[in-house]
C-alpha positions as CSV (number, residue, x, y, z in Angstrom):
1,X,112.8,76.3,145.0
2,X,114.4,78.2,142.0
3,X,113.5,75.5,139.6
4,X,109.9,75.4,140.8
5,X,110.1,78.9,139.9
6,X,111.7,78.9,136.5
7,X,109.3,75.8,135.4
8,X,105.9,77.7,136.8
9,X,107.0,80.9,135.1
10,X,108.0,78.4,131.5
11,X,104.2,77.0,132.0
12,X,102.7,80.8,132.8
13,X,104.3,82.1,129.3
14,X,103.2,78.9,127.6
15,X,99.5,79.3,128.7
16,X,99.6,82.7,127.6
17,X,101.0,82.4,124.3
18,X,98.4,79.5,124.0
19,X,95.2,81.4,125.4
20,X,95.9,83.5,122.8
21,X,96.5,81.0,119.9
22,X,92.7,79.5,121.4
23,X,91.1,83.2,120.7
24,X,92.5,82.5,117.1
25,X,91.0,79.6,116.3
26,X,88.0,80.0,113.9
27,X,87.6,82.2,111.2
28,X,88.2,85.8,110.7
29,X,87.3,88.4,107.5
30,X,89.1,91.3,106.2
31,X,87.3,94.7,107.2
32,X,87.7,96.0,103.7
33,X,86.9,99.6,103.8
34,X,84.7,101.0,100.6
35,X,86.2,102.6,97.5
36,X,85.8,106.4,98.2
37,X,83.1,106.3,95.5
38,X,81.4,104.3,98.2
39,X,81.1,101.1,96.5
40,X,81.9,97.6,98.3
41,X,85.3,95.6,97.0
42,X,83.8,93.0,94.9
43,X,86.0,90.1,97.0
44,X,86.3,88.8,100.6
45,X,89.5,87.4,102.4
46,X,88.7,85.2,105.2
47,X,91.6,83.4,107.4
48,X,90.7,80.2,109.1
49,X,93.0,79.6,112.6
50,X,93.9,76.2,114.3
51,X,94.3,76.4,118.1
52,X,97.7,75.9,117.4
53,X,98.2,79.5,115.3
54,X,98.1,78.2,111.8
55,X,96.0,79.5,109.6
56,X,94.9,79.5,105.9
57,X,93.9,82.6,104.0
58,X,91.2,82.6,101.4
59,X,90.2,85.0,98.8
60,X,86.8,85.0,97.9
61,X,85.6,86.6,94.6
62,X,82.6,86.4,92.1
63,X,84.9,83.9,90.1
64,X,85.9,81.5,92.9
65,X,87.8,81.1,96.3
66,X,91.4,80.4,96.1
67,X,93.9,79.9,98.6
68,X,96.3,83.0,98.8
69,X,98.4,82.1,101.9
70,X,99.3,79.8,104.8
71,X,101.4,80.8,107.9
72,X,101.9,80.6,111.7
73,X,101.2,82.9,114.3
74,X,103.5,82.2,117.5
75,X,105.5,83.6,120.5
76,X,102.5,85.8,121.7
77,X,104.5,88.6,124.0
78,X,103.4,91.6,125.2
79,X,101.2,92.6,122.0
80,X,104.3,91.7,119.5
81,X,103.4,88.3,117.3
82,X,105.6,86.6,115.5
83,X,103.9,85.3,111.7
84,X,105.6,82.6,109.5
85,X,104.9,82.4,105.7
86,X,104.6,78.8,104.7
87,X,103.0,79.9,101.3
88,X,102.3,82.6,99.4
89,X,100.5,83.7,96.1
90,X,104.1,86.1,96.4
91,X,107.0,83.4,96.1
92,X,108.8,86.1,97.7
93,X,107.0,85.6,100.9
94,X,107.7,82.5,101.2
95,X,109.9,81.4,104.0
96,X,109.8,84.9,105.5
97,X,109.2,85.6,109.0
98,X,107.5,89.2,109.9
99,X,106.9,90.8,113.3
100,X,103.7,92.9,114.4
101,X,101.3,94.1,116.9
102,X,98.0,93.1,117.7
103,X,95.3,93.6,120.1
104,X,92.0,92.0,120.9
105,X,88.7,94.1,121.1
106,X,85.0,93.7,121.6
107,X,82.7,96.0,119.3
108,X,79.4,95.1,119.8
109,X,78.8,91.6,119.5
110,X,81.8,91.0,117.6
111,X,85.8,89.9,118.3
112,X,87.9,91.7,116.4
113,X,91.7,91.4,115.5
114,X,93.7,94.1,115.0
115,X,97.2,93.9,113.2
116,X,99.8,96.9,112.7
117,X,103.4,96.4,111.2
118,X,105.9,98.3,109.6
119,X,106.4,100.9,112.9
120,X,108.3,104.4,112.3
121,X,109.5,106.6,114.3
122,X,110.4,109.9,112.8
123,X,111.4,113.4,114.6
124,X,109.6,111.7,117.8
125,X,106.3,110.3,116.1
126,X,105.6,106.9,115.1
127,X,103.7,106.2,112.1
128,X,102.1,102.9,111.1
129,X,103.0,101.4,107.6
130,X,99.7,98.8,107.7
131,X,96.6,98.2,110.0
132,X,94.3,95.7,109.2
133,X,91.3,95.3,111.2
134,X,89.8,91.0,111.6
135,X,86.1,90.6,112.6
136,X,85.4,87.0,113.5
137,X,82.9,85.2,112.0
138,X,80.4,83.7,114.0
139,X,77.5,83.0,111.6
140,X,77.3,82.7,107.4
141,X,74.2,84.0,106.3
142,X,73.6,83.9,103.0
């Protein structure tokens, strides 16, 4: 009875950490804000996911797309994410493995992804470092 147990509750954490892999897969764009001038950043970056939590990320400019990036999202756990550089425009990156939360939301039609790291806490308030917000791409119109 106790191994039943152990094995269902191995499978339950492996089809979560996968459901949320499968919400990854596809492709997702930056939510650049605007310049406070008001004016649009004159680049995109898109990331594409596999259903298995890899993904490439893509920077897309007036001169060209190049490939910035390639990691691994994995051990989904209560919000926390665990990403692993496989390559990086910043050889410094490379290898490195970085810890942050994220949360799934529905605005309007659109999924979107959002991603905090770098978590202080100071004198009894926490303070984000980074937030970057994902909206899934669902249709390219030109």
């Amino acid at each position: 009875m106790k191994k039943i147990l152990a094995l269902s509750l191995i499978i339950l954490a492996t089809n979560v950490a996968f459901a949320q892999a499968d919400k990854l897969a596809g492709v997702w764009e930056l939510m650049v804000p605007p310049a406070q001038n008001g004016q649009k950043p004159n680049y995109n970056v898109l990331r594409t996911f596999d259903e298995k939590g890899n993904y490439i990320q893509i920077a897309s400019t007036p001169n060209g797309a190049f490939i910035v990036g390639k990691a691994h999202f994995e051990e989904f756990l209560d919000g926390k994410v665990k990403e692993n550089i496989k390559f990086a425009t910043d050889s410094s990156r490379i290898g490195k493995t970085f810890n942050f939360s994220y949360k799934f939301l529905t605005e309007g039609n659109h999924q979107v992804l959002i991603t905090e790291g770098g978590t202080k806490v100071e004198a009894g308030y926490a303070t984000v470092e980074w937030r970057e917000i994902w909206r899934k791409v669902e249709e390219y119109k030109q």
